[in-house]
N, C-alpha and C positions, 0 to 999 in steps of 0.2 A: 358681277365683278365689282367690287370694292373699289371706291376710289381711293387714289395715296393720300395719307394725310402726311404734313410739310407741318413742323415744327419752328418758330421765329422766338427767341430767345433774346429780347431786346429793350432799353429804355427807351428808345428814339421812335415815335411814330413815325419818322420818315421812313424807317426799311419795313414797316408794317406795308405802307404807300407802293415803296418800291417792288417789295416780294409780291404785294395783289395785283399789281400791273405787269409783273410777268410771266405768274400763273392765269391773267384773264382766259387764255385759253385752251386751259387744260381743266380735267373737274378736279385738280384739288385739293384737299380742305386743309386752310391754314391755322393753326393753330399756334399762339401766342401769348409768350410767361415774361413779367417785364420784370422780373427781378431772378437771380442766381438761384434763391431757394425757388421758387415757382416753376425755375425751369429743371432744376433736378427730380420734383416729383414729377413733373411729365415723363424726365423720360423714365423714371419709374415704373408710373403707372400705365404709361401706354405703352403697349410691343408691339405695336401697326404702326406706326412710325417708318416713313419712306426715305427722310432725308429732314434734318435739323440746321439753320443759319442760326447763328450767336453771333452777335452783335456785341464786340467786348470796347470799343469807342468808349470812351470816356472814363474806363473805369470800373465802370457800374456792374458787369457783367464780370464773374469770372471765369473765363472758357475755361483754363486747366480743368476745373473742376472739371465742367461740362463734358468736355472730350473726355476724361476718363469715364466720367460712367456711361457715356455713349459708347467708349470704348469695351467698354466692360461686361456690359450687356447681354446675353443668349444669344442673341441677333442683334449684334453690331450695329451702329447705326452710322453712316456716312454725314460728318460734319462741315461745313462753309462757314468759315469766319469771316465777318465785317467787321476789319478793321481801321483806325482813324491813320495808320501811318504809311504813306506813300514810297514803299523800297522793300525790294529783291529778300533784305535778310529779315525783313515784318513775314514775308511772306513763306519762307525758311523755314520761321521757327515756328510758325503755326504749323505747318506741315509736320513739323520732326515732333511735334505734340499730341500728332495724329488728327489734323485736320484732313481733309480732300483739297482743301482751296481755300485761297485766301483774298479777299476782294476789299481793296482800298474805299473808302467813303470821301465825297458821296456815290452813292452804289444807284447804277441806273437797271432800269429793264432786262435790257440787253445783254450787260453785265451780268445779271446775275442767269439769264438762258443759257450766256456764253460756257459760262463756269460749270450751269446742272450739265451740257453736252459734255464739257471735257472733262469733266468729275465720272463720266458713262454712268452718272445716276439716272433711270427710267422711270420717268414719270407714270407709270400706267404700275396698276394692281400686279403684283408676282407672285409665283411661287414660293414657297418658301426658302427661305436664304441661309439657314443656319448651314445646308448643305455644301456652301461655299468655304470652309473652313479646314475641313480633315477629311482625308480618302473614305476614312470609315461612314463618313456620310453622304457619301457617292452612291446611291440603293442602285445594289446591281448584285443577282445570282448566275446572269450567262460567265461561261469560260474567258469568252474575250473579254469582259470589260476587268474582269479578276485580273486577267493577264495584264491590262494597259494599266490597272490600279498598281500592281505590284510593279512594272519598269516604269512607272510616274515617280511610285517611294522610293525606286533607287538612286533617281536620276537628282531627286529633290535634297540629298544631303550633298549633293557637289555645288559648282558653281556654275556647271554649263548651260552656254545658251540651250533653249529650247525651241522647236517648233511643233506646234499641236494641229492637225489638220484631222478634217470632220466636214460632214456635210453642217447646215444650220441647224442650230436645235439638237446637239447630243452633246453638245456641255462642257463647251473649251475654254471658258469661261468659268467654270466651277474646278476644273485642273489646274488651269493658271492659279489659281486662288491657295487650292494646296496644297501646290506644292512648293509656295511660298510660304505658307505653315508649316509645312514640312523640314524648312530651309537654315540653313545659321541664318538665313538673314532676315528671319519671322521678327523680330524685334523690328526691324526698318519697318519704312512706308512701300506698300503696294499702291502701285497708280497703275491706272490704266488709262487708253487712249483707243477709242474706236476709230481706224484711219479713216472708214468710209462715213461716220456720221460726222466730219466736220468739213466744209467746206476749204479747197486744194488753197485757195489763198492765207487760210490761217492756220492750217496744217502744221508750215516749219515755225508758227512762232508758238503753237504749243507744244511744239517739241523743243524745243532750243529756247524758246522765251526771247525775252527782247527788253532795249533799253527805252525811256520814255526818250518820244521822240523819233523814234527809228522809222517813224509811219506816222500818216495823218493821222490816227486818232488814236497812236501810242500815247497815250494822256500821263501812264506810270509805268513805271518797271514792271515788269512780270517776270520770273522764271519760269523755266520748261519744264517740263516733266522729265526731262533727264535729270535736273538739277534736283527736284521737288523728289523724287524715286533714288536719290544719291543714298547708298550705307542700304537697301533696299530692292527691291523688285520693278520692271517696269513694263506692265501687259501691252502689248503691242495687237489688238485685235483687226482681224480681216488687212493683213497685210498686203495683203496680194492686192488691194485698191487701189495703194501709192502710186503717186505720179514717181518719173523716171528721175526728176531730179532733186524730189525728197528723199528717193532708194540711195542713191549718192551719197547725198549728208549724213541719210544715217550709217552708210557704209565704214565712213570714215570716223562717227562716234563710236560704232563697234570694235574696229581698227585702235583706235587710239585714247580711248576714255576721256575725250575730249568733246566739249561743245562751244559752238563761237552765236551767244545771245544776237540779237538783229541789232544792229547798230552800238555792238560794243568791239573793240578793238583786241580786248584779252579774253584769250581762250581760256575754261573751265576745267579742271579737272572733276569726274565724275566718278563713282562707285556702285557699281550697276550690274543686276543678271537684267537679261534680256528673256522673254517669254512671247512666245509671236504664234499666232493662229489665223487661220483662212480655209475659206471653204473652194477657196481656188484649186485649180492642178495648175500648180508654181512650173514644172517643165514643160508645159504647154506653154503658158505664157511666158517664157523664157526662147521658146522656140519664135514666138510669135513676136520677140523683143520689146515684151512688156515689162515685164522683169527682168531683172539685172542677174545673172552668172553668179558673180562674188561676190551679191549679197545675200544670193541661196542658200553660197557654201557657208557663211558667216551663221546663216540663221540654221540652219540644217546642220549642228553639230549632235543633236540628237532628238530625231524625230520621237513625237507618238501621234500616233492614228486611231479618231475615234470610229468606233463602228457606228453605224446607223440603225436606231432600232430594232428595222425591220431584219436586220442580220440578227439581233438577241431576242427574239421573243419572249425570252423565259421572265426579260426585264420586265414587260408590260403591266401585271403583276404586283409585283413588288412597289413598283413605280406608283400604280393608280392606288394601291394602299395608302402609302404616303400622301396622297395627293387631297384622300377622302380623309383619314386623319387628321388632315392640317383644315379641311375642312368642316369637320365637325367641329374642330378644338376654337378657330377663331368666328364661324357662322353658326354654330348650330345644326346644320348639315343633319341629313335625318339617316343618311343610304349607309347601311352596315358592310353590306358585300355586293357581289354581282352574280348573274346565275351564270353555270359553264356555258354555253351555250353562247350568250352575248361575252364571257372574255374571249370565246375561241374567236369570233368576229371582230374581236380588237387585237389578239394576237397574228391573225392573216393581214389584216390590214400593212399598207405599203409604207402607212408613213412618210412621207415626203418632209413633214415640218416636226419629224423626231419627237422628243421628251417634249419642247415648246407645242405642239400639236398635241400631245396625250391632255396635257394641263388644259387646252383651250379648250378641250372635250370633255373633262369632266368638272370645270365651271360650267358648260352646258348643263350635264347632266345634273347638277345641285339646284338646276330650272326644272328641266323636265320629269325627271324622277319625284315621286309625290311619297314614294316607301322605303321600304326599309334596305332591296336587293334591284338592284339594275340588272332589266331585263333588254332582251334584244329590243322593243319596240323603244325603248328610250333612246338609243344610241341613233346620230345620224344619218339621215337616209343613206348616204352615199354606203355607210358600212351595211346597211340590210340589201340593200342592191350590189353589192360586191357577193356576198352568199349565196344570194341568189339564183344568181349566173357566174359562176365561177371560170366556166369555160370563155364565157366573153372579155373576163377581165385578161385572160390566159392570152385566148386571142390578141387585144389588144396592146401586149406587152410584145408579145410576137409579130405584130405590124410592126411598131415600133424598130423592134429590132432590125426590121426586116429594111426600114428604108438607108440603115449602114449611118446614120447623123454620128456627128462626134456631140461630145457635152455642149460645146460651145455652140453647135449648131441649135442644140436645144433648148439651150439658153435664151440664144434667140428668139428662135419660134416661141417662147413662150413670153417673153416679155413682149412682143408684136402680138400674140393673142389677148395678154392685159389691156396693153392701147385701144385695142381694137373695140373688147369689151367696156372701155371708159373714154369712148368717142374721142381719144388722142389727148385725155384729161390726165395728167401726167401725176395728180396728187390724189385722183382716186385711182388709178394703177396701182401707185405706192402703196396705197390699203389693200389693193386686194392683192396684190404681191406679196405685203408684209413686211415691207424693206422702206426706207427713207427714200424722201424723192432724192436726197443728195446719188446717193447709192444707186435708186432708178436713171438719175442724170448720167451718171457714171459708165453705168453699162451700156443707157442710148447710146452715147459718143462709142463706147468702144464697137458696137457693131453698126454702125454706122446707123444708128435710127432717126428718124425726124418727127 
C-alpha cells in the first residue's frame, strides 16, 4: 500500500515546518512548489495526490487558480488554504472557491490535524475516488444496488433530507457524494463531518463554528460547516454517534435554517440539504433513548438502504475488476484475472468489512500473487478454510443464531473480544477493530466497558 502523498504550495518555509510536524506520524510524503506555476504543474503531473495546502499569505500564491485546477482534475483533489487573515468571511470565501478549509496563520500542528479530521480527508492510501462523483461510477451489476442507484437518482433532483443506512464499507459515503452531483446544488460546497472521528467537545463548534474568544484557545473566528456547506450539501457521517445534546442543536438547525456560532449573539441564516448516514439501527437506539424521536423523523424524510456485499455477490466481480485495473494502471500490477474457483471463494465469503475489505484483499493479493490469474492458494487463509469446511462455517452461524443475541449484544461481545485480544490496549483494539479509538471510546462508555 502506497503512502498518501500531501502537496504544500507555499513561499513561507514556516508552513513547510508546520505541515512536517504534523504529518510526523503518518508516512506521508510531502511534497512542495513555492511558487503558483510550480504548483500548477504538480497538480498536473501528479494524480496520487491525497490532499494539497496553498499558502496564498502574502500574495505570492494564487489559490483561485490553484483550487480550479484542483477542482478540475479526473480526481479532484481536496484543498486547505493558509491564509494571513483572521475572520469568518476569509474563511467563506475560500470555501465558496472550493477550498475544504480554511486555516488563519500562523498555522500550528494541531491546526492543521484539526482541519485534515474535519475536512474527513484519510490520510492512509485509497481506493480509487473518481467513483465518488456520478451514480454511474458506483460498479454494481446485482438488482439491489440498480435499484438503490435508481431511488438515489430520483431522490438527488429534489431538495430532501436524506438518510443512507448500511453496514461499514458499502459506500455511504460515495452516495452522499452523488448525489450531490446529481443535485441543483452540484455547483455549491459539499462538506462532510464524520460525527464519530471528532472528539464530543469540539463536535458543536465544527458544526455551528464559533467567535474568537468563545473558548480558551478560540484564538479566531471559525465557521461551522453549516455555514461553510451554505447554497450546498452537508454529509453528516455515522450519525447515530451524536451525543443527546448535539441531536438537539442540530434538530433545531434542521427546524429552522438557523445556526447560533459559540459565543456570537446573532443567529445565522443557512442554505443547506442535509445527507446523514450510520451504520446504527436508529430505532433501537431510540428505544434505548439514545437518539432523539424528532430528529429521526427530521432525518428520515427519505431513507436509502445499502446492502451489504454478501447480499450482491454478483458485485464481487465487477468490483475486484476495478480494483485490479486501478492497480495496474497506477503500480504496475501484473494479475489480469482470477480463476473460477478462487472468485467462487470470494463470492461465498461473508464479508463483514464489505467493498472496504474486498480492497484490503486485493492490495494483498498485488503482494502475494507473483502471475498473471489469482488462484485460490493466493487468497487468505481464512477464505481457503471457509471452503474447506463449509458445514462448520454453516455450523457456526447457526450457534450464533441459536444463542437469540440482539446486534447490540454482539457488538458487545466483540469489542470485549478486541480488549481482550490487546491486553485492554485501547489503540491496538482500535486497529484490529478498524475503527478510531474516539469511536472505540464511544461504544466502551455506551456498553458500559472498562
Amino acid at each position: 500500500m502506497h503512502a498518501p502523498i500531501v502537496a504544500l504550495v507555499s513561499a513561507d518555509p514556516s508552513s513547510r515546518t508546520a505541515l512536517e510536524h504534523a504529518l510526523s506520524e503518518q508516512t506521508a510524503t510531502v511534497l512542495v512548489a513555492t511558487t503558483t506555476e510550480a504548483g500548477l504543474r504538480l497538480l498536473g503531473e501528479r494524480h496520487d495526490l491525497t490532499l494539497v495546502f496553498c499558502d496564498d499569505s502574502g500574495g505570492r500564491i494564487a489559490r483561485k487558480s490553484l483550487l480550479a485546477q484542483a477542482g478540475q482534475a479526473d480526481i479532484p483533489v481536496p484543498v486547505i488554504v493558509l491564509g494571513e487573515f483572521d475572520t469568518a468571511s476569509a474563511a467563506l470565501n475560500a470555501v465558496r472557491e472550493g477550498a475544504v478549509d480554511y486555516l488563519p496563520k500562523p498555522v500550528t500542528a494541531d491546526a492543521i490535524n484539526a482541519s485534515i479530521r474535519a475536512s474527513y480527508v484519510t490520510l492512509t492510501a485509497n481506493p480509487r475516488r473518481d467513483g465518488l462523483f456520478a451514480f454511474d461510477h458506483i460498479i454494481s451489476v446485482s438488482p439491489q444496488m440498480q435499484l438503490v442507484k435508481r431511488l438515489a437518482g430520483e431522490v438527488a433532483v429534489t431538495d430532501s433530507t436524506v438518510l443512507i443506512t448500511g453496514e461499514s464499507g458499502t459506500g455511504k459515503e460515495l452516495f452522499a457524494r452523488a448525489i450531490h452531483a446529481a443535485s441543483p446544488r452540484s455547483k455549491g460546497p459539499f462538506m462532510a463531518l464524520n460525527c464519530a472521528g471528532i472528539p464530543e467537545p469540539l463536535l458543536e463548534s465544527e458544526l455551528f463554528g464559533y467567535q474568537r474568544g468563545a473558548f480558551t484557545d478560540a484564538k479566531h473566528a471559525k465557521p461551522g460547516k453549516f455555514q461553510l456547506a451554505s447554497g450546498g450539501t452537508l454529509f453528516l457521517d455515522e450519525i447515530g454517534e451524536m451525543s443527546l445534546p448535539a441531536q438537539a442543536k442540530l434538530l433545531r438547525v434542521l427546524e429552522d435554517h438557523v445556526v447560533d456560532p459559540l459565543g456570537d449573539t446573532h443567529s445565522i441564516k443557512v442554505n443547506i440539504r442535509v445527507i446523514a448516514a450510520t451504520n446504527e439501527d436508529l430505532p433501537a437506539q431510540i428505544k434505548a433513548g439514545r437518539f432523539r424521536l424528532d430528529l429521526f423523523y427530521r432525518l428520515n424524510v427519505y431513507q436509502l438502504r445499502l446492502p451489504p456485499l454478501r447480499e450482491r455477490p454478483d458485485d464481487v466481480a465487477p468490483i475486484l475488476k476495478s480494483f485490479l485495473d486501478h492497480a495496474r494502471e497506477q503500480r504496475g500490477c501484473r494479475i489480469q484475472g482470477i480463476a473460477p474457483d478462487a472468485l467462487a471463494l470470494l463470492e461465498n465469503h461473508d464479508w463483514p468489512g464489505n467493498v472496504r475489505e474486498l480492497h484490503n484483499v486485493v492490495e494483498g493479493l498485488t503482494i502475494t500473487c507473483k502471475n498473471g490469474t489469482i488462484q485460490p492458494d493466493h487468497l487468505p487463509s481464512t477464505f481457503r478454510t471457509a471452503k474447506a469446511s463449509p458445514s462448520s462455517a454453516s455450523s457456526e452461524k447457526s450457534s450464533l443464531l441459536a444463542f437469540g443475541l440482539s446486534f447490540q449484544e454482539m457488538e458487545k461481545k466483540i469489542l470485549e473480544e478486541a480488549l481482550r485480544k490487546s491486553a485492554g490496549n485501547v489503540s491496538e483494539a482500535s486497529r484490529l477493530l478498524k475503527i478510531t479509538r474516539n469511536t472505540l471510546r464511544y461504544r466502551m462508555a455506551k456498553y458500559h466497558i472498562s
